[in-house]
Backbone as CSV, one residue per row, in Angstrom:
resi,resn,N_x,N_y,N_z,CA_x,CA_y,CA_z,C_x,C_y,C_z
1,UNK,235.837,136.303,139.591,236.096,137.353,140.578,235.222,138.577,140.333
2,UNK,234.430,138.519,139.362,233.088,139.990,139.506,232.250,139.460,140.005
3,UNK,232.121,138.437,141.608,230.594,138.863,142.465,230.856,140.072,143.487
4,UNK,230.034,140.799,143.087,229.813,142.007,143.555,229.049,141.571,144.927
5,UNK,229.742,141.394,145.911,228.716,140.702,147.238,229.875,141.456,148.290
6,UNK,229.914,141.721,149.241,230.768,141.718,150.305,229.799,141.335,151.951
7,UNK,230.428,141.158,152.667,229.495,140.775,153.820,229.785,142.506,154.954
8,UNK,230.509,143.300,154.312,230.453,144.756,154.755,229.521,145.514,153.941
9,UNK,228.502,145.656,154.962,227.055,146.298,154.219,227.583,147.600,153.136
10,UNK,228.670,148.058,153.073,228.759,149.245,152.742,228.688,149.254,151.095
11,UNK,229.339,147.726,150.926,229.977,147.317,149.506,228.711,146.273,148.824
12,UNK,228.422,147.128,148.369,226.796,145.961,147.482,227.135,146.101,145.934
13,UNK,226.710,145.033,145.682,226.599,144.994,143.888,226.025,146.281,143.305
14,UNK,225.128,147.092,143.728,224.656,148.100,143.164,225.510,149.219,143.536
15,UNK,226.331,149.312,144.217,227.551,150.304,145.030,228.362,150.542,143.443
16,UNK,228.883,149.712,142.946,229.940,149.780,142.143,229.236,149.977,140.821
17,UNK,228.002,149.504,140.444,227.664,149.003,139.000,226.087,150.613,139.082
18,UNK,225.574,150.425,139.532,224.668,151.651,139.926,224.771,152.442,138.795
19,UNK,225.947,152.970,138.849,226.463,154.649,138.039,226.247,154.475,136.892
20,UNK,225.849,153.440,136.258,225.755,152.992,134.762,224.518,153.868,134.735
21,UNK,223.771,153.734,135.370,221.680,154.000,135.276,221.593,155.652,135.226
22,UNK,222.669,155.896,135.989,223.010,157.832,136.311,222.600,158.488,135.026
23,UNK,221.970,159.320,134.766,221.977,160.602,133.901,223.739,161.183,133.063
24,UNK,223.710,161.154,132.049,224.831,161.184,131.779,226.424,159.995,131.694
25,UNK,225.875,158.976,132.484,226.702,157.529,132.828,226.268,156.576,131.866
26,UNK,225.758,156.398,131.156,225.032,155.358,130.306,226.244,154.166,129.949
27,UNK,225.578,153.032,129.756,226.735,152.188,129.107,227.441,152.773,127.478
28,UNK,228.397,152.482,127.804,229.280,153.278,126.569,229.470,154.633,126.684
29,UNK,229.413,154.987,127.965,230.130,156.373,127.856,231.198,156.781,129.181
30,UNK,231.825,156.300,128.692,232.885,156.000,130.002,233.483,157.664,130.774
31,UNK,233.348,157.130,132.282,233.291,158.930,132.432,234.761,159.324,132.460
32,UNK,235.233,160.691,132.396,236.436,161.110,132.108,237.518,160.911,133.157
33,UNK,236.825,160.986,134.363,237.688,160.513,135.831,237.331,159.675,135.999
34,UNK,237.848,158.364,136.404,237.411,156.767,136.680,238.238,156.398,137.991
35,UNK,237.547,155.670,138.592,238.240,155.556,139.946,239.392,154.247,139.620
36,UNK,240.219,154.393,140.707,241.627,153.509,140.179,241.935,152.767,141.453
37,UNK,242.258,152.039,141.832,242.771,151.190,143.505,243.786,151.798,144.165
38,UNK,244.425,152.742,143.242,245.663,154.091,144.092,245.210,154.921,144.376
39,UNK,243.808,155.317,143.626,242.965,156.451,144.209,241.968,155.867,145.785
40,UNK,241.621,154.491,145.391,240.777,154.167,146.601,241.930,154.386,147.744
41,UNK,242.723,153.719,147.975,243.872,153.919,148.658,244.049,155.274,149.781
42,UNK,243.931,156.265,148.701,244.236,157.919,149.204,243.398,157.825,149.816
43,UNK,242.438,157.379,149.358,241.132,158.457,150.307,240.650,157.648,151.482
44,UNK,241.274,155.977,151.157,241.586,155.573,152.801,242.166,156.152,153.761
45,UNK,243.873,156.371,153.244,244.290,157.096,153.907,243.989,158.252,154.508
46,UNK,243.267,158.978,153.509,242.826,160.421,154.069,241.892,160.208,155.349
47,UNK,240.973,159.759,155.052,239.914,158.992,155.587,240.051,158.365,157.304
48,UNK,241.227,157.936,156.983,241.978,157.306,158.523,242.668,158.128,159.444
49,UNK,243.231,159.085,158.419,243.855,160.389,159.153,242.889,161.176,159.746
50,UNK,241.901,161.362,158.870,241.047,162.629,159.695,240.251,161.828,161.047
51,UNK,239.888,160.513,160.798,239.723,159.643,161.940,240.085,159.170,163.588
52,UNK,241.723,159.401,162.867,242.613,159.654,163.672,242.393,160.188,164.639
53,UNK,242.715,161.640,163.781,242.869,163.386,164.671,241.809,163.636,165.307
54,UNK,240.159,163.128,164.817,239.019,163.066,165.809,238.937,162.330,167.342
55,UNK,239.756,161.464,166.496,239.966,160.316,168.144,240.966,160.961,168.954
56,UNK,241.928,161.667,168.607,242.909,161.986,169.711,241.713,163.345,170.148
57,UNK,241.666,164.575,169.192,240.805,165.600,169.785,239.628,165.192,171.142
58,UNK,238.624,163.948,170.174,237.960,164.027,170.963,237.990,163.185,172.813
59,UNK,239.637,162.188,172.245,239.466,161.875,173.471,240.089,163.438,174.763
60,UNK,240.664,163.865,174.295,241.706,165.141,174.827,240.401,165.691,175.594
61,UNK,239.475,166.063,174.761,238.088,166.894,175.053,237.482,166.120,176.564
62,UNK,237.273,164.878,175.985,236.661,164.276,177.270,237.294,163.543,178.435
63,UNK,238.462,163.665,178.141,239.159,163.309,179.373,238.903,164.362,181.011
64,UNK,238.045,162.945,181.946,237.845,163.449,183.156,236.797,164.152,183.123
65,UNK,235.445,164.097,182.304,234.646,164.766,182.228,233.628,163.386,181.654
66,UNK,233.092,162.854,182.532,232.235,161.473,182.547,230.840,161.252,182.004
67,UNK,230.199,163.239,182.370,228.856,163.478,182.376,229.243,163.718,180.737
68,UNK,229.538,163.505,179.620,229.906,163.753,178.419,230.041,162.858,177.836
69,UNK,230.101,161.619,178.036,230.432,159.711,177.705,229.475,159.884,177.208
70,UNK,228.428,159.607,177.533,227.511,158.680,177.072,226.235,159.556,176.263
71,UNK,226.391,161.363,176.081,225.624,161.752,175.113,226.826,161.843,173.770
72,UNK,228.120,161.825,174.102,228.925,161.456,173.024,229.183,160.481,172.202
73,UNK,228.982,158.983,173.103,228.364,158.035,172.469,227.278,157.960,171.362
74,UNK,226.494,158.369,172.238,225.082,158.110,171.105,225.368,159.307,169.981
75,UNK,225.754,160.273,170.138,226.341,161.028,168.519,226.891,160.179,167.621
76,UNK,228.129,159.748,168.281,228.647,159.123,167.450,227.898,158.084,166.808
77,UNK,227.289,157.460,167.828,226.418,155.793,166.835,225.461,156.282,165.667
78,UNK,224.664,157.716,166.765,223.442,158.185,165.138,224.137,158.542,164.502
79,UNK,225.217,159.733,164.304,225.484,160.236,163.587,226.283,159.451,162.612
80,UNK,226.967,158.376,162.373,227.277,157.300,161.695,226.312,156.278,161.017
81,UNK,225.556,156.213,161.700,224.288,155.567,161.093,223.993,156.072,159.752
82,UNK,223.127,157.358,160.510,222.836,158.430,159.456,223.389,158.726,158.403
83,UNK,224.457,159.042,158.176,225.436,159.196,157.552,225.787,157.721,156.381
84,UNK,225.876,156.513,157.034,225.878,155.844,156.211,225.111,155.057,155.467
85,UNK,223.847,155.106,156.486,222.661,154.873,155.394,222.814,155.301,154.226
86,UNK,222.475,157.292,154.343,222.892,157.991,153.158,223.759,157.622,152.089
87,UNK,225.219,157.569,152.578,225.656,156.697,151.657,225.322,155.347,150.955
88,UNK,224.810,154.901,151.609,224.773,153.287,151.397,223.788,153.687,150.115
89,UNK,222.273,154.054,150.507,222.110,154.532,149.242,222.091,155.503,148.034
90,UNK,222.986,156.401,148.670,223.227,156.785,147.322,224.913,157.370,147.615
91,UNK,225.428,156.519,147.048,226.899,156.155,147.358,227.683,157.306,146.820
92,UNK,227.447,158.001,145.737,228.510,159.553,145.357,228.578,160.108,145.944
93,UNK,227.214,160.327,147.037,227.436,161.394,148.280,228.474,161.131,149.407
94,UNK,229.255,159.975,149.071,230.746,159.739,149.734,231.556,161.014,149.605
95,UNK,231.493,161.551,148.408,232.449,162.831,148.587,232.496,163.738,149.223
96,UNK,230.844,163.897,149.775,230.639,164.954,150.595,230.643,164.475,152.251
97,UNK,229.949,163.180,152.038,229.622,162.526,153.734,230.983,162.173,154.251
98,UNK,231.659,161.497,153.404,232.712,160.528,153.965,233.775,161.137,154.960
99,UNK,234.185,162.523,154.631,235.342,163.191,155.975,234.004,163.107,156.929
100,UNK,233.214,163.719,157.193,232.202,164.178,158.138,231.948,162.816,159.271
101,UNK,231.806,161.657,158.296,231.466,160.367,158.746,232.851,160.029,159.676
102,UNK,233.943,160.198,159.241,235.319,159.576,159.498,235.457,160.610,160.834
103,UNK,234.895,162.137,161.139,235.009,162.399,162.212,234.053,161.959,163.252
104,UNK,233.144,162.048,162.970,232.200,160.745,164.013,232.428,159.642,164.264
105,UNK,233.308,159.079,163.184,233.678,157.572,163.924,234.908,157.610,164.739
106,UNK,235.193,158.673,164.289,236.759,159.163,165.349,236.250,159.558,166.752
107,UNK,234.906,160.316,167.220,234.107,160.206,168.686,234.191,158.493,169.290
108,UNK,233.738,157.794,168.069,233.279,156.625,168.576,234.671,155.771,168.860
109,UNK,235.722,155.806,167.964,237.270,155.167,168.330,237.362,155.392,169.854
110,UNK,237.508,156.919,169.831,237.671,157.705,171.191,237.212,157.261,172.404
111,UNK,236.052,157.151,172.257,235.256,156.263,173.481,235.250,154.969,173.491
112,UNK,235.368,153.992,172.703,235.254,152.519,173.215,237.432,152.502,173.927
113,UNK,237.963,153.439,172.525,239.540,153.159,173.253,239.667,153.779,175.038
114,UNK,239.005,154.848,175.228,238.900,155.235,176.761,238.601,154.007,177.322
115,UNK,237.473,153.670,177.248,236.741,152.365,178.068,237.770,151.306,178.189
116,UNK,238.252,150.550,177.049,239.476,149.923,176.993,240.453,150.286,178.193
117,UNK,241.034,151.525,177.680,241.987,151.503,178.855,241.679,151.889,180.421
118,UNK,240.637,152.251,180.808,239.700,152.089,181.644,240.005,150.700,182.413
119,UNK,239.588,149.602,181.784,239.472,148.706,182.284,241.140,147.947,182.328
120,UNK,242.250,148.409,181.659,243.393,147.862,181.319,244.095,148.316,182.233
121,UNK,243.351,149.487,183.334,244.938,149.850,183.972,245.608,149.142,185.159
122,UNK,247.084,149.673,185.239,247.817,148.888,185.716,247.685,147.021,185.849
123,UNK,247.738,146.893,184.250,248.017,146.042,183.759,249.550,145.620,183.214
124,UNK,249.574,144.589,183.089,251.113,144.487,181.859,250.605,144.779,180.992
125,UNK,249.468,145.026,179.736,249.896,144.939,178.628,249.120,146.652,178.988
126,UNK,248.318,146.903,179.877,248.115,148.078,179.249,249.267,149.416,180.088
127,UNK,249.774,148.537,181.195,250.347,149.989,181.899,249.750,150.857,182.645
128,UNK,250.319,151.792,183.586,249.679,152.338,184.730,248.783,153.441,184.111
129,UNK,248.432,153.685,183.120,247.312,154.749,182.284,246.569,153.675,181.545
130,UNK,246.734,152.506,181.688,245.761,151.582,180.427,246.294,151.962,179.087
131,UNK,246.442,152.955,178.951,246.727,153.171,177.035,247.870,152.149,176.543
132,UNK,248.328,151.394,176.896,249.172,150.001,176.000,248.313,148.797,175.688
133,UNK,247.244,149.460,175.688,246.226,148.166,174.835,245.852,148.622,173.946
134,UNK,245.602,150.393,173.503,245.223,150.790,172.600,246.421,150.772,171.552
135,UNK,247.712,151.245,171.907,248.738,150.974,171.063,249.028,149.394,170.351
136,UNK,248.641,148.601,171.349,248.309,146.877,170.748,247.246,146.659,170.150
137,UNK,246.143,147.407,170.133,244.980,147.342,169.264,245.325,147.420,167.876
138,UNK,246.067,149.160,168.369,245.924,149.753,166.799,246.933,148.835,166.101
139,UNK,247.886,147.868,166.197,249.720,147.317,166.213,248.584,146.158,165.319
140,UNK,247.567,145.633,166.272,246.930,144.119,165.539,245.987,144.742,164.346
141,UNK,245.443,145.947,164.543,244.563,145.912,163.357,245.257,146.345,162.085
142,UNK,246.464,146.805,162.147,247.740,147.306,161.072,247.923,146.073,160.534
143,UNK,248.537,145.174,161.358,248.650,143.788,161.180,247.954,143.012,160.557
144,UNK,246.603,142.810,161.177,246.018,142.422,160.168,245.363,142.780,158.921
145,UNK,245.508,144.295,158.566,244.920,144.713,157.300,246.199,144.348,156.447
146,UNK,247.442,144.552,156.937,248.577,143.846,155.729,248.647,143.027,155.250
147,UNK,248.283,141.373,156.471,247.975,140.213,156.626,247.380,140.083,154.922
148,UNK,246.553,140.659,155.683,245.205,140.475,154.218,244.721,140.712,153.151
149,UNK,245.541,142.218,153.294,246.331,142.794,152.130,246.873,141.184,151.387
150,UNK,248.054,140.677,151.981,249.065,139.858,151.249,248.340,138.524,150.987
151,UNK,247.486,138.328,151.771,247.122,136.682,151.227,246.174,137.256,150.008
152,UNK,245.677,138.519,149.769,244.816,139.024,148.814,245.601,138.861,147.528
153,UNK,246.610,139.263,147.325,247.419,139.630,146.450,248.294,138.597,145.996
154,UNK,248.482,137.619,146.770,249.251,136.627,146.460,247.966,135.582,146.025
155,UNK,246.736,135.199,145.942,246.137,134.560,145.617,245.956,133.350,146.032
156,UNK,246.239,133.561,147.832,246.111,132.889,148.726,244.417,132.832,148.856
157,UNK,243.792,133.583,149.668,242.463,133.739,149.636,241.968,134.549,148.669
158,UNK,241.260,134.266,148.094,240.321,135.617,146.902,239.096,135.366,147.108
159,UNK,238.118,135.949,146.985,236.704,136.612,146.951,235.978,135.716,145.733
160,UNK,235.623,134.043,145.934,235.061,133.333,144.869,233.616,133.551,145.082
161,UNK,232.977,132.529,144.668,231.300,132.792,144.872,231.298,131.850,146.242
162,UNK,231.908,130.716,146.415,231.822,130.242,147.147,232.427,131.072,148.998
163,UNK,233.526,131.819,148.919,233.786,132.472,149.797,232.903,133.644,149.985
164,UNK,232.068,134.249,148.975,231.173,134.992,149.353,229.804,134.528,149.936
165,UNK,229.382,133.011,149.524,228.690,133.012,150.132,228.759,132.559,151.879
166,UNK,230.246,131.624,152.116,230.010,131.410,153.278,230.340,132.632,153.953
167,UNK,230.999,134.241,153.704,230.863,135.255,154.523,228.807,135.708,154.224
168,UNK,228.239,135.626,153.590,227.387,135.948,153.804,226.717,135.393,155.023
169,UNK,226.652,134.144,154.780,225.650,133.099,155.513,225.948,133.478,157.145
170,UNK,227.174,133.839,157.044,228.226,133.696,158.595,227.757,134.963,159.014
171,UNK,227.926,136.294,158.449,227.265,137.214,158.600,226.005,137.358,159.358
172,UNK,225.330,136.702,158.743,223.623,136.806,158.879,223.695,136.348,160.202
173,UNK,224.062,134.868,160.402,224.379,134.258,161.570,224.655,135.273,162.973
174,UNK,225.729,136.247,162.501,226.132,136.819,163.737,225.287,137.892,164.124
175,UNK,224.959,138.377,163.127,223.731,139.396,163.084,222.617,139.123,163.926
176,UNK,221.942,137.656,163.276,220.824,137.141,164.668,220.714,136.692,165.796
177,UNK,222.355,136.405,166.190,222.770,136.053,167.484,222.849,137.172,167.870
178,UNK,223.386,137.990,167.571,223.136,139.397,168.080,222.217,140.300,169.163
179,UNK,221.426,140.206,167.363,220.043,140.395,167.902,219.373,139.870,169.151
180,UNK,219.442,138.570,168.661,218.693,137.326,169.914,219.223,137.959,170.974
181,UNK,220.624,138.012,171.789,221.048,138.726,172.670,220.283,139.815,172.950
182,UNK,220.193,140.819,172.252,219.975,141.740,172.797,218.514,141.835,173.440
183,UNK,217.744,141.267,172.592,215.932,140.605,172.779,215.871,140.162,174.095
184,UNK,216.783,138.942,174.470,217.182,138.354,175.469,217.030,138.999,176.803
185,UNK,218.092,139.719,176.563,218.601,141.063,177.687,217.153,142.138,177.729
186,UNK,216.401,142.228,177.144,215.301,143.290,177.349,214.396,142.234,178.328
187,UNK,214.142,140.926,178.069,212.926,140.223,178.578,213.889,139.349,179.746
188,UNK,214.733,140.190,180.635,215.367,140.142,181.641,216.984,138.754,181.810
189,UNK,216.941,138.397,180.825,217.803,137.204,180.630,219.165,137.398,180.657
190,UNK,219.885,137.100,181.973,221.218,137.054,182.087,222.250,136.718,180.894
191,UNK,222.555,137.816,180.118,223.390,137.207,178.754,225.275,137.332,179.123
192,UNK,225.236,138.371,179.875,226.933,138.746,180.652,227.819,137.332,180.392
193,UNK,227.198,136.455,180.218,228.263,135.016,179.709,228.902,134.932,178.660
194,UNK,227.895,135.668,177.799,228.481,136.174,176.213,229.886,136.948,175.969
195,UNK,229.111,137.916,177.028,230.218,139.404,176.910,230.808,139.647,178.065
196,UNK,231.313,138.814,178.624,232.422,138.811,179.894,233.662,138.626,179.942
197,UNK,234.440,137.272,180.887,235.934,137.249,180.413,236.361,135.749,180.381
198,UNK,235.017,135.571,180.187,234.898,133.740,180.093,235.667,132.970,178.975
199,UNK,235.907,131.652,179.053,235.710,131.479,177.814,234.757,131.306,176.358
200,UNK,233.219,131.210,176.556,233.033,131.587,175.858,232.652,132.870,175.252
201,UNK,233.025,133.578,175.772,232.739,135.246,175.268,234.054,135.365,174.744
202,UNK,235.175,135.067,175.250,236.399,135.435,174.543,236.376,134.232,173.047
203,UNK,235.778,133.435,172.833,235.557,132.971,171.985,234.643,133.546,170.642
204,UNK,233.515,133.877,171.634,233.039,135.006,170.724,233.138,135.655,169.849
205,UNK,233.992,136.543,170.370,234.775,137.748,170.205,235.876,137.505,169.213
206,UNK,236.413,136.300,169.640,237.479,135.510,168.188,236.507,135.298,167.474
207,UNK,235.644,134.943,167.325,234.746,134.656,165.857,234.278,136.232,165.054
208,UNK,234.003,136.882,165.595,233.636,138.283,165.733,234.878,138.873,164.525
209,UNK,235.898,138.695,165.568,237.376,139.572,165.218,237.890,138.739,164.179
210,UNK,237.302,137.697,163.678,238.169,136.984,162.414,237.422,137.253,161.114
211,UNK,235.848,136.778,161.667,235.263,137.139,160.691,235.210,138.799,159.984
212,UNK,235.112,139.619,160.948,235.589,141.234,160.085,237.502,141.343,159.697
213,UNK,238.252,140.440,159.946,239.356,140.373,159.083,239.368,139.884,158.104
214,UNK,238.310,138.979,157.503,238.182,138.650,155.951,236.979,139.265,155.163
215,UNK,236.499,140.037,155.865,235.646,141.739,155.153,236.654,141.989,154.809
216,UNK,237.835,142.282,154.812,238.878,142.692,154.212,239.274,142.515,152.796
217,UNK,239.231,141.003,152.627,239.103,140.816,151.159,237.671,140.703,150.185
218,UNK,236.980,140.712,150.873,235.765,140.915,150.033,235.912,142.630,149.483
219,UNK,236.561,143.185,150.465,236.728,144.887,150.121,237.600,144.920,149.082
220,UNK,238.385,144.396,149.458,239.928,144.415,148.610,239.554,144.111,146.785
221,UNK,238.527,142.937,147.077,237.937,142.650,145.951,237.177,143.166,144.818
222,UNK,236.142,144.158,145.908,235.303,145.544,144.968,235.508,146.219,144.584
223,UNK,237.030,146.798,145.204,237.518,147.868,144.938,238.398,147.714,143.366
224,UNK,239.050,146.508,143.736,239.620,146.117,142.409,238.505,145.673,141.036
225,UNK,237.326,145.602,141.207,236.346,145.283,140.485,236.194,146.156,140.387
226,UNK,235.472,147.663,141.469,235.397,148.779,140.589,236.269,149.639,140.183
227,UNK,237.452,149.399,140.161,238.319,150.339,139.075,238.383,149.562,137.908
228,UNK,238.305,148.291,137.876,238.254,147.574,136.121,236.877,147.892,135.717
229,UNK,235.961,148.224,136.712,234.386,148.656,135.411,234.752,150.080,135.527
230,UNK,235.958,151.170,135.632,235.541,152.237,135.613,234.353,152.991,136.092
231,UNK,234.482,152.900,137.350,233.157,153.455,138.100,233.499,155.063,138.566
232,UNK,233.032,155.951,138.608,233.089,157.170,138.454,234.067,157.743,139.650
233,UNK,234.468,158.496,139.745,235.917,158.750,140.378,235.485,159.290,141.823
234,UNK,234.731,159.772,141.907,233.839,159.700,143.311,233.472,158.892,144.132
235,UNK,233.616,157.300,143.593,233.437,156.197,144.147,234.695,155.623,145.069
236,UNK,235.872,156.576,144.397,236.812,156.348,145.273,236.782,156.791,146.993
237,UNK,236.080,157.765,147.371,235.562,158.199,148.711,234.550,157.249,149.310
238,UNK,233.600,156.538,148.725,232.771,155.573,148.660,233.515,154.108,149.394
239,UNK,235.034,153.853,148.365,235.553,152.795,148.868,236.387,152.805,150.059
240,UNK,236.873,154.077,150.219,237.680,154.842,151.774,236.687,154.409,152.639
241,UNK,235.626,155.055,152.563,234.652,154.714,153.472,234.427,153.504,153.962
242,UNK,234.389,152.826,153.049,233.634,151.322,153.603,235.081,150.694,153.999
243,UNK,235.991,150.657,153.511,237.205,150.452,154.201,237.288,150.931,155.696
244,UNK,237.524,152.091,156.087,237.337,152.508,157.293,236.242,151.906,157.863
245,UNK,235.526,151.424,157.737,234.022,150.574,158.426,234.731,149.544,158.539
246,UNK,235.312,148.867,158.171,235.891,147.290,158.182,237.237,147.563,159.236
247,UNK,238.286,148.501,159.368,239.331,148.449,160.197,238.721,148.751,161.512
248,UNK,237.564,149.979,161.355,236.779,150.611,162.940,236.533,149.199,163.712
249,UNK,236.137,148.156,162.449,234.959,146.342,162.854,236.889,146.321,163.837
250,UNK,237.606,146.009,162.693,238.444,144.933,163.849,239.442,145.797,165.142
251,UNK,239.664,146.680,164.997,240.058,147.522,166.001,239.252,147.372,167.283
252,UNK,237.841,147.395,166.983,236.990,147.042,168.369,237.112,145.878,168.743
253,UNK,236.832,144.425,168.024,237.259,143.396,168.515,238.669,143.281,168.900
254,UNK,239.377,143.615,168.255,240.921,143.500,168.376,240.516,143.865,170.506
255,UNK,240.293,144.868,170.586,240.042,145.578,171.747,239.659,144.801,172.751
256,UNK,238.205,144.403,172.245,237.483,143.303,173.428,238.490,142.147,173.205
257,UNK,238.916,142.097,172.328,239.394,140.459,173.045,240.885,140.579,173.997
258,UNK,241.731,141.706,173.960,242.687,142.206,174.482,242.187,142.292,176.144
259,UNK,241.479,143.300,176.370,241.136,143.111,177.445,240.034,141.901,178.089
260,UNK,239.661,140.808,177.457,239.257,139.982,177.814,240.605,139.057,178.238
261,UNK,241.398,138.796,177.146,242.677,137.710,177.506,243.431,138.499,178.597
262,UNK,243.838,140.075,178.982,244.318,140.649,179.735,244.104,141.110,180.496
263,UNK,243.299,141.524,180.562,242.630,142.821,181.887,242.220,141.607,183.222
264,UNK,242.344,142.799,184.241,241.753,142.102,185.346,240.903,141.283,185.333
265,UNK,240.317,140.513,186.104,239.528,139.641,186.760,238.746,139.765,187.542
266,UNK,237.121,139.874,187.431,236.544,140.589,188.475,236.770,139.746,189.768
């Protein structure tokens, strides 16, 4: 259980083990604050809260004001980017990036959950405002982080070499289908079959939404790896972070596939 691999870019072998090379970190000198899995925890939580309160603010802000979508969008996508590049490489600066990051991804909650209920209203599941798909979003992605939580812990699924590599491989996979799509769509190619309300797009979208529910335990896994190497206590904002990257993953699918199985019919 120490491969340091996750198929959530955030969590790399050098994420956790790195701090050894640091100035002052050397092997054999163990630092005085060490991060712990009750500390990663908090600063999930924290992390989710301030996330939260961005998503309600910012949807409040843009409600009924349309010409504001879509330069709010793209904030949110650079400014998350940005942000986690930074982290990605050089991961202590979680302490400083990580609230900042968690309110930009709270723009971005904000807007794909509008769109959602957008398309959900006067539905059954979403109701005459659409917003009962976002309350079923957020209900499945709770759900399934417990889910996974428990098969983690019970030693149902764990994080072997072999489960890391088929999330890798699967990863990559979705990544270049992706891509290909999008390539596709520039050199004029009808792709809307993908991402519609078909069955195979809602299939998709189940592959999509399952595969970022077992990022879950590859997380679950690092985190518990880096509090047994004692990795510097700052890393605990580091693991909030990339946590919150993995619930933002299934909350959106959770989403598309909700209003794919529910929403109207063009």
């Amino acid at each position: 259980m120490s491969s340091f691999q996750s198929s959530n870019p955030t969590l790399t072998n050098n994420a956790f083990t790195g701090w050894r090379n640091s100035p002052g970190l050397e092997l054999g000198m163990r630092p005085a604050n060490v991060m712990t899995v009750q500390g990663a925890i908090n600063t999930t939580m924290i992390l989710t809260g301030v996330m939260i309160s961005s998503a309600v603010a910012s949807a409040t802000f843009l409600f009924d004001k349309a010409e504001h979508l879509l330069p709010g969008m793209l904030v949110s996508i650079f400014g998350t980017l940005i942000l986690g590049l930074i982290m990605f490489f050089k991961p202590l600066s979680a302490r400083f990036l990580a609230v900042p990051y968690a309110v930009l991804e709270g723009g971005f909650v904000a807007l794909i959950s509008m769109w959602a209920a957008s398309m959900m209203k006067d539905t059954a599941l979403g109701g005459k405002m659409g917003t009962g798909v976002i309350y079923a979003a957020a209900g499945g992605t709770i759900a399934t982080l417990v889910s996974m939580l428990g098969l983690y812990k019970l030693n149902i699924v764990r994080n072997t070499p072999f489960f890391s590599r088929i999330m890798m491989v699967t990863g990559l996979g979705l990544f270049i289908f992706v891509i290909g799509a999008m390539v596709a769509r520039l050199f004029g190619v009808d792709t809307s079959i993908l991402w519609n309300k078909g069955p195979l797009a809602i299939g998709i979208t189940g592959i999509f939404l399952v595969y970022s529910a077992f990022c879950f335990i590859l997380d679950f896994d690092l985190i518990e790896q880096g509090a047994e190497q004692q990795a510097p206590k700052a890393f605990e904002w580091y693991a909030g972070y990339s946590l919150l990257v993995t619930i933002v993953m299934v909350y959106w699918y959770m989403l598309r596939l909700l209003v794919q199985l529910f929403g109207k019919r063009e």
